[in-house]
N, C-alpha and C positions, 0 to 999 in steps of 0.2 A: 642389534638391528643391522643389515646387512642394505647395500647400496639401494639395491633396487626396491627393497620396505621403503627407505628413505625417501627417494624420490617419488615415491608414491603417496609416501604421506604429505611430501610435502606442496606437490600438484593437489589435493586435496585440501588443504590449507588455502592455498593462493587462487583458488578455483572463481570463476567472475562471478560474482551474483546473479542468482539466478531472476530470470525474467517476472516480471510482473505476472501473477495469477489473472488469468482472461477465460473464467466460464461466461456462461450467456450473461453478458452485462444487465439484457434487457428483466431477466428472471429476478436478478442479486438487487441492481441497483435504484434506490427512488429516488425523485425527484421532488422540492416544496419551495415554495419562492413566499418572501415576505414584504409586503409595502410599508415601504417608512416615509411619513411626510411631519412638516410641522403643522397644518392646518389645513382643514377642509374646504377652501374657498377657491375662486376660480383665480388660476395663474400663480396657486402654488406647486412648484417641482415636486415631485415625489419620487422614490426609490425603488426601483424591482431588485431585491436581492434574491438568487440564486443559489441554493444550495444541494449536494446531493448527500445519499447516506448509503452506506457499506456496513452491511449487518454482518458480514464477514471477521476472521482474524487475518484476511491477506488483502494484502493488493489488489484492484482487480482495474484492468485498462481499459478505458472507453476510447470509443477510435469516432472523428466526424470527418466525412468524407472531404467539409470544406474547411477555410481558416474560422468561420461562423459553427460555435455550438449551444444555440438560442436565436430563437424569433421571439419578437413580443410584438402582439397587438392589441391596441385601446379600442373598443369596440362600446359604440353607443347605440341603443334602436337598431341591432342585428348591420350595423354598418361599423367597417375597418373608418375611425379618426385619426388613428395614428400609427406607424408598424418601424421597427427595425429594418426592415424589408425596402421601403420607401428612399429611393434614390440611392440604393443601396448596391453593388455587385459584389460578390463574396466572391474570395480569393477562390480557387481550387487548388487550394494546399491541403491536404492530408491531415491530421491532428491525434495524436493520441495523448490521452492524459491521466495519469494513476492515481487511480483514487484510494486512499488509505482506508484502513477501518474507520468507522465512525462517520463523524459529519466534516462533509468538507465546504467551504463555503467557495461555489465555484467562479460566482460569477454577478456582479453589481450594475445596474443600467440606471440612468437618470431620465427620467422623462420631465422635459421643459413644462409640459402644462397646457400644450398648445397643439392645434391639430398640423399635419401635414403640411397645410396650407396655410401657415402661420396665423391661425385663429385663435380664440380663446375657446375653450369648452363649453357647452351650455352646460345650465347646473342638471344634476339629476344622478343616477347610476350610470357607471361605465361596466364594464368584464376587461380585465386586464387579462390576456388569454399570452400566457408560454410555451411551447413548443418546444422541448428540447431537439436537436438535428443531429444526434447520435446516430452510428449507422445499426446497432442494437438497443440505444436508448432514446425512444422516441415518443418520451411522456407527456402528454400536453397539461397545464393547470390552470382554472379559470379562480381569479378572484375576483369579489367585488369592490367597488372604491364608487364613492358618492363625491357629489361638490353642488355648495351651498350655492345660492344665487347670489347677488351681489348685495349688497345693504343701497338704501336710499342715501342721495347726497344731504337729505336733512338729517338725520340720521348719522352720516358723517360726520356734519357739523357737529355734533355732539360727543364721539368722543373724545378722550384725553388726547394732548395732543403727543404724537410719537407712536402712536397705534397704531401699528398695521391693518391694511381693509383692504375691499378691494367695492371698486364702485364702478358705474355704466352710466352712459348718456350720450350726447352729439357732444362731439367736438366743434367749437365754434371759435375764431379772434372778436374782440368786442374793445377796440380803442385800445388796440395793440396789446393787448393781453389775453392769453391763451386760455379759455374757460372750459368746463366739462359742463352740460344741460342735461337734465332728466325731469320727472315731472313734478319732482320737491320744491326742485332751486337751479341754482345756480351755483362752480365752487372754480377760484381761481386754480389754475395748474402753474408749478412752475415751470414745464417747458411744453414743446406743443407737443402732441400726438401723431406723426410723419409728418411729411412734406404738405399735403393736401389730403387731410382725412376727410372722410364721408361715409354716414351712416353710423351705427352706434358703435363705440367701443368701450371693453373693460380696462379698467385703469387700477392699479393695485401700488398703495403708499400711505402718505400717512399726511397728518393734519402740522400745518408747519406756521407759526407766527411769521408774520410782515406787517409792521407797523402797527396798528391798531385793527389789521383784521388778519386772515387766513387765509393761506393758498394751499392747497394738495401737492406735496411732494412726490413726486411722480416714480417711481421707482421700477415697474413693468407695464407695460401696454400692448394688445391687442385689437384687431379686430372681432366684435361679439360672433360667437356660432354662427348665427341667421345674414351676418354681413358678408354676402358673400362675393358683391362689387368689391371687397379691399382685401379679397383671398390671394395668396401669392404662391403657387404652388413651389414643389421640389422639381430641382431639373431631372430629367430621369439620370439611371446610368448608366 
């Protein structure tokens, strides 16, 4: 082999990797999102997990015009309850990102449980609706998600104690102790519900001995759907 074979070959060797495969993203690449919660009740978190699929053997680059590549909105009665979008401004950075063959799991979102305006959910079906904001991939997915209404505080009382639940009534003090009212009973809380609640809220914890009787361990609180004197909205951005 003589110099210049040489050197050819061996520019050929050392040669950079070549660039990620970019046909029409929007053609190649799909999009399916999965919800994972531990219970169907109101003012449990649940999951938007994110994935896409490359039916490909190459690479292929999805580009998003912003730092954001996903919307999600909670959508109750053809009304946005909850959105990513909400007090939100997305960077105007540029983004590309290589999706391999296969599945790639692109992207995980927490939703607290609670509307925009720091509500609780009323029970019933929601559309948990995704958007992807690809500047070729721009698939939207609707799924559905339901949530129980709350159980009765008599009802409460009964189960075991350390069960999670989730329960609604007035908040009320009665000789310095913090009570939840609905139209069962009555069930001690052990702390209050904000500063000066008013109107109904969900209360999600569990049944907790004191002394000879029980208090509700308070662990998340809300105001209910329909209260909408203790809504506190998002600042814009």
């Amino acid at each position: 082999m003589n110099r210049a074979d040489f050197l050819a070959a061996l520019s050929t060797a050392t040669a950079a990797p070549s660039a990620p495969f970019t046909p029409s993203a929007s053609a190649v690449i799909t999009a399916d999102i999965e919800i994972k919660r531990d219970a169907s009740e109101l003012l449990v978190p649940f999951t938007v997990a994110i994935a896409v699929r490359n039916p490909t053997a190459r690479i292929v680059a999805l580009d998003f015009p912003t730092a954001d590549i996903y919307r999600i909105d909670v959508r109750h009665d053809d009304e946005t309850v909850w959105s990513t979008a909400t007090g939100h401004k997305p960077l105007l950075i540029k983004r590309r990102v290589d999706i391999a063959p296969g599945l790639t799991r692109l992207a995980s979102q927490i939703v607290d449980g609670t509307t925009d305006d720091r509500r609780a959910y009323a029970p019933g079906q929601y559309v948990v609706h995704v958007a992807m904001l690809g500047t070729a991939l721009t698939t939207s997915i609707d799924k559905t998600i339901a949530f129980n209404p709350p159980i009765s505080i008599a009802d409460a009382r009964k189960t075991a104690g350390g069960t999670v639940v989730t329960i609604a009534g007035v908040p009320r003090i009665e000789v310095g102790v913090f009570e939840l009212r609905d139209a069962t009973g009555t069930l001690r809380l052990s702390r209050p519900v904000g500063l000066r609640p008013t109107g109904t809220y969900v209360v999600r914890g569990y049944l907790d001995a004191v002394g000879d009787d029980v208090q509700f361990a308070v662990g998340r609180f809300a105001p209910a759907f329909d209260n909408l004197a203790e809504a506190r909205p998002k600042p814009a951005p």
